[in-house]
C-alpha positions in Angstrom: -48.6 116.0 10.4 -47.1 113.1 8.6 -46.6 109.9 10.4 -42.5 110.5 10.6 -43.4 113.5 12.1 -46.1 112.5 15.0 -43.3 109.6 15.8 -40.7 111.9 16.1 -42.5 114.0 18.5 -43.7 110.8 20.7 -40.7 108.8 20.8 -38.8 111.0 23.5 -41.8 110.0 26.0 -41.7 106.7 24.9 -37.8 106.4 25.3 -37.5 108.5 28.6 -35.6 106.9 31.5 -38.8 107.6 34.2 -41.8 105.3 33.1 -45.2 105.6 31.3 -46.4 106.3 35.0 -44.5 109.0 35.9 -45.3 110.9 32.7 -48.7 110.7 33.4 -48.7 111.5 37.3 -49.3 115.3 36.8 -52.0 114.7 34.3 -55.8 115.4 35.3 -56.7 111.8 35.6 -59.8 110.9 36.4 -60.4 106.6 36.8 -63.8 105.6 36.0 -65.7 102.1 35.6 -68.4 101.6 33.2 -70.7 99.7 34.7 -71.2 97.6 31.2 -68.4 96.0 32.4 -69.9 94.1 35.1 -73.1 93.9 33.5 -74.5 91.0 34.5 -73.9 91.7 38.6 -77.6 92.4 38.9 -76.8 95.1 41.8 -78.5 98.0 43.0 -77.0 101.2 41.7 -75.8 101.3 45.8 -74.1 98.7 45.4 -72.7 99.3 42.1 -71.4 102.9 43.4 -69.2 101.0 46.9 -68.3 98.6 44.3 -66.3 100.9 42.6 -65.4 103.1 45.5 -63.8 100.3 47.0 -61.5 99.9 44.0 -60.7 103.2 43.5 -63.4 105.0 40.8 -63.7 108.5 40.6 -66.2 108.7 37.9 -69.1 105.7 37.5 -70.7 105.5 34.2 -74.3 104.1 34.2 -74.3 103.4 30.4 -78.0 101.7 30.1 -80.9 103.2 32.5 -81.1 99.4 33.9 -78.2 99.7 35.6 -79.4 102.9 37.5 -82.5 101.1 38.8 -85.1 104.2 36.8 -85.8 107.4 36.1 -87.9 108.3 39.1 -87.0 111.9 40.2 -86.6 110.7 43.8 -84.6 107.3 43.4 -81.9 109.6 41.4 -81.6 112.0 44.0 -80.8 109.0 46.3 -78.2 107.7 44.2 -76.5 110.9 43.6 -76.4 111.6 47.4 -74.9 107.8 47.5 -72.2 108.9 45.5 -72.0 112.4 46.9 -70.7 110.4 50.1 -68.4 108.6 48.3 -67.1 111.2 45.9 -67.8 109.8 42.9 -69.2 112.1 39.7 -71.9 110.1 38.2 -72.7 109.6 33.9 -75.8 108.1 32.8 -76.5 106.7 29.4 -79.5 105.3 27.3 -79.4 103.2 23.8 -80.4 104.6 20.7 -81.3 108.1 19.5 -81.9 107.2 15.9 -85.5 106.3 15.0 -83.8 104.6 11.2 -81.6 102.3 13.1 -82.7 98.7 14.1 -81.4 99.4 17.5 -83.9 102.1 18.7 -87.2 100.8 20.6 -90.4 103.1 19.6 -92.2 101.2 22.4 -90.0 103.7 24.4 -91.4 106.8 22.7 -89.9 109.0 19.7 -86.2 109.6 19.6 -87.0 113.0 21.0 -89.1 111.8 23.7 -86.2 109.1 25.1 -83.5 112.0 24.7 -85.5 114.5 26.4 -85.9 112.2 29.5 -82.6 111.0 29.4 -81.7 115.3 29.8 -84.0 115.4 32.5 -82.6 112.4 34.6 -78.8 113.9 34.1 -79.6 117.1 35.6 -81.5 115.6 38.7 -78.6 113.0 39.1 -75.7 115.5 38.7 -74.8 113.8 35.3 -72.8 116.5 32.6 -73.6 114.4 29.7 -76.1 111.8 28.4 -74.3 108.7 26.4 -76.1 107.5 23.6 -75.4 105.6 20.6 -76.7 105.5 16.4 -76.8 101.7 16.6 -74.5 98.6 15.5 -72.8 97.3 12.5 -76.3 96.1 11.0 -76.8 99.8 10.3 -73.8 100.0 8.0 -76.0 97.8 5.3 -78.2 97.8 3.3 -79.1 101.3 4.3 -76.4 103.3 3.9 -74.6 104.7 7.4 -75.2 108.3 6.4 -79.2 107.9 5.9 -78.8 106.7 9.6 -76.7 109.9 10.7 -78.7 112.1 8.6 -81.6 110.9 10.4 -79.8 110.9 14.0 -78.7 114.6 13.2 -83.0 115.7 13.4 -82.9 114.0 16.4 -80.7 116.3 17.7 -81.0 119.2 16.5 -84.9 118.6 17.9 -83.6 118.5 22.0 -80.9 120.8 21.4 -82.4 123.6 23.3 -83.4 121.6 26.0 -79.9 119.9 26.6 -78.2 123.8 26.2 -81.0 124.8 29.3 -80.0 121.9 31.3 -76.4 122.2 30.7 -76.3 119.0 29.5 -74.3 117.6 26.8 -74.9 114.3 24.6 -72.0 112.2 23.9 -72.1 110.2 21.6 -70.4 106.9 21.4 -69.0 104.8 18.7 -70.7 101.9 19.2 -70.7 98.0 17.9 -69.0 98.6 14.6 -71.8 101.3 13.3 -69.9 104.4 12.9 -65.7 104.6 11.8 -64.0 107.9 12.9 -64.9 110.5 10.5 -68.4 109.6 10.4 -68.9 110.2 13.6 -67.0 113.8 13.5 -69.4 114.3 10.9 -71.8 113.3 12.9 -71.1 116.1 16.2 -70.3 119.1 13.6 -74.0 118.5 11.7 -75.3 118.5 15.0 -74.1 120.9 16.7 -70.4 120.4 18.6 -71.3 123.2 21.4 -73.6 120.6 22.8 -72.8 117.3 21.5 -69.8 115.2 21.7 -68.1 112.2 22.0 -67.8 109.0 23.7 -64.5 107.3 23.0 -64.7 103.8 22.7 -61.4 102.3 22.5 -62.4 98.6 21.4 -65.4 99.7 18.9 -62.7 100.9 16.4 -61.7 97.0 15.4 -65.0 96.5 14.8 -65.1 98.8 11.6 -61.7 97.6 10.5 -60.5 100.8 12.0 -57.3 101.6 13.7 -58.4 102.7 17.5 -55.0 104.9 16.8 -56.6 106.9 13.9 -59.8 106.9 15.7 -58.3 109.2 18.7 -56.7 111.1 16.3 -59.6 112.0 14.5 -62.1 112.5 17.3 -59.7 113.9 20.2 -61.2 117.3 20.4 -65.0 116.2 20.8 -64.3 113.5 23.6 -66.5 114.0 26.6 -66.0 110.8 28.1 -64.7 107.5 26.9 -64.8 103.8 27.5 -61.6 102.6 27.3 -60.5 97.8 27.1 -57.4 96.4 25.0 -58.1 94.5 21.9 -56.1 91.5 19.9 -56.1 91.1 16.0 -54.2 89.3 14.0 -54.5 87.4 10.5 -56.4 84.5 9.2 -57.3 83.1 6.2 -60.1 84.7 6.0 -58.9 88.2 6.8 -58.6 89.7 10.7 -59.6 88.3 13.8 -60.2 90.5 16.6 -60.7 89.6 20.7 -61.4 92.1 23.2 -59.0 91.6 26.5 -58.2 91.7 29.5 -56.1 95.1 29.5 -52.6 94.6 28.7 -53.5 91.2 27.5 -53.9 92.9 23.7 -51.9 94.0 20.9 -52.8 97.4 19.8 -50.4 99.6 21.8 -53.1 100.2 24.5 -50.4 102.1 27.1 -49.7 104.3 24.3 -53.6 105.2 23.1 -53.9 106.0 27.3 -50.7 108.4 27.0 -52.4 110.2 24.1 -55.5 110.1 25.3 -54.1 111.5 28.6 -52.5 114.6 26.7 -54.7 114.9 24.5 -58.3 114.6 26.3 -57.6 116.3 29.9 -59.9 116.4 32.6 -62.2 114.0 30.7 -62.8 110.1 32.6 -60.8 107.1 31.7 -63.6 104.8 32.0 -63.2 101.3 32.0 -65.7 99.2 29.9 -63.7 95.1 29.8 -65.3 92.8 27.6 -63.9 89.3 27.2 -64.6 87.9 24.0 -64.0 85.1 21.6 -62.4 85.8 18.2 -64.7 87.8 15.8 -63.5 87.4 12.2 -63.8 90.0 9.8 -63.4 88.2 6.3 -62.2 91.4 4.3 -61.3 89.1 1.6 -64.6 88.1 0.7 -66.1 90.8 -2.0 -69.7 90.9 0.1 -67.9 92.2 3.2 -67.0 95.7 1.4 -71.1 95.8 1.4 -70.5 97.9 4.5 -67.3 99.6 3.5 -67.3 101.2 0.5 -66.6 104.2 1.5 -63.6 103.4 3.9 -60.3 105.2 2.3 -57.3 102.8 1.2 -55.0 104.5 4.0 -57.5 103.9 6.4 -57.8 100.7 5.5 -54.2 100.1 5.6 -53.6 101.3 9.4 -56.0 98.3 10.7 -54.4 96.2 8.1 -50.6 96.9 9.3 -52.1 96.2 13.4 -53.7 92.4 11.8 -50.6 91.7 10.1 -48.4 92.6 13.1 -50.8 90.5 15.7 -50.0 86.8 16.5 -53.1 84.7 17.7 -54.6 84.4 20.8 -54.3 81.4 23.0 -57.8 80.7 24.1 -58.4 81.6 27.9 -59.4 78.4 29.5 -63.0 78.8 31.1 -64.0 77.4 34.2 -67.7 76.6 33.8 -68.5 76.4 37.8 -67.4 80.3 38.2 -70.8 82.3 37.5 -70.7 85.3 34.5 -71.3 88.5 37.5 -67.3 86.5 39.1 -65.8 86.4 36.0 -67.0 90.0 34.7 -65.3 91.1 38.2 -62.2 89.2 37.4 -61.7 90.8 34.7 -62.1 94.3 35.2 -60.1 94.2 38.6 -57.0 92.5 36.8 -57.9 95.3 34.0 -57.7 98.1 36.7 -54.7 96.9 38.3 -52.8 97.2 34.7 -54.5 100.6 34.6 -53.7 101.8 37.9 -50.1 101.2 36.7 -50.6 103.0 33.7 -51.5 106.0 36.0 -48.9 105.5 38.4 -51.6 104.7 41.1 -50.6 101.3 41.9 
């Protein structure tokens, strides 16, 4: 489908007299909060879990095992009985799977060994996948992306039995700039896309001058579960900038990317993972930044272009230095899940 085509096919929902909200009300929507995004709260997963039953999570997503408090067979029992009461379907999540990328940690065991009791802990805690991740944008270069894949592939294939026994799946995420769109489809379909998928990050995309747009496109059908925050870019001198947001406060078309992801991803959570930043520049015109690119198509290329050349910058978001980090991680993701809520006509 050409891109005349796919807008002709949108733009009656876009142009429709009810709003964004009422298209989505009959959709199997299911809010969740990714705990990542009040990461430095420093809670007990109980109070993590009435945290986001008080505003309004159906799914919680422990991304890192910290967050969860262990691995103990007993404590997880306890926290999925915690949010039994509350009705609350739990994810859990771990780091790095790939023993090539600088992000793993062998002090933690082989890549197998981590995965395996990662499986384990999702099937006492109720979990249906484990998240994981390759690594970051320091494993785009000077090894090449696809050693790092290749290698991240073995890893899978190696636990795949014992995910398929446990009914587990392994979702895997696109994470700090390391993998663009159809690297990580190639990614699932090496592995084995009966028992690994993806986790959808919708701010991740900018960070390998990728169009979060093209990234849903391309990854749509192996979504498990998703993280979703808005993003700015726009140009400078140097080439883009890009600021995650507040959502709403960005410029990529963020209520559109939830539509889409609504029809085209059902039944899967709408997580939300808010990260304020300060502008990140990506100096594409400078010849050593295509170090970690050279494989990126022109068209590609020119989707995340169009978005930077369409942005306007940023006002920076005065800081008030005598509110602590856990108040201001809060701040954000409540304004964030009021602009969702909206989105989802749950306001």
């Amino acid at each position: 489908m050409n891109r005349r085509d796919f807008l002709s096919r949108t733009a009656p929902l876009a142009l429709a007299a009810t709003p964004l909200a009422a298209a989505l009300s009959n959709a199997d929507v299911r809010l969740g909060i990714d705990l990542f995004s009040i990461r430095d709260g420093q809670w007990t997963p109980f109070e993590y879990l009435d945290y986001c039953a008080k505003h309004g999570a159906e799914v919680v997503h422990f991304s890192e095992v910290r967050f969860i408090g262990g691995l103990e067979p007993d404590h997880l029992r306890k926290v999925r009985a915690h949010a039994e009461r509350l009705n609350i379907q739990l994810e859990i999540g771990m780091k790095s799977i790939c023993p090539s990328s600088k992000m793993f940690n062998p002090k933690e065991g082989t890549a197998e060994e981590q995965a395996t009791r990662m499986i384990q802990a999702a099937k006492i805690v109720g979990s249906p996948i484990v998240r994981s991740v390759l690594g970051s944008m320091d494993d785009r270069s000077p090894v090449p992306i696809t050693k790092h894949i290749e290698d991240m592939v073995v890893v899978l294939r190696n636990v795949r039995s014992r995910a398929t026994d446990a009914g587990i799946k392994i979702a895997i995420e696109n994470h700090a700039g390391d993998m663009q769109a159809r690297e990580l489809k190639m990614l699932v379909e090496e592995a084995g896309k009966d028992f690994v998928g993806v986790c959808l990050d919708s701010g991740n995309p900018m960070w390998t001058i990728e169009d979060p747009h093209l990234t849903l496109e391309t990854l749509h059908p192996y979504v498990l579960t998703s993280h979703v925050r808005d993003t700015a870019v726009w140009s400078v001198p140097e080439g883009a900038a890009v600021q995650w947001v507040r959502m709403g406060d960005g410029n990529i078309g963020i209520d559109d990317y939830v539509r889409k992801y609504m029809e085209w991803c059902p039944g899967r959570a709408l997580s939300l993972e808010i990260i304020v930043t300060e502008p990140r520049i990506f100096a594409y015109h400078n010849p050593k930044f295509w170090d970690r690119y050279r494989t990126t198509p022109a068209w590609e290329f020119e989707r995340f272009l169009n978005l930077a050349e369409r942005g306007t910058p940023q006002a920076r978001r005065p800081v008030d230095k005598n509110v602590p980090q856990p108040q201001r991680e809060r701040e954000d993701l409540e304004a964030s899940l009021i602009v969702t809520k909206k989105l989802l006509g749950r306001a």
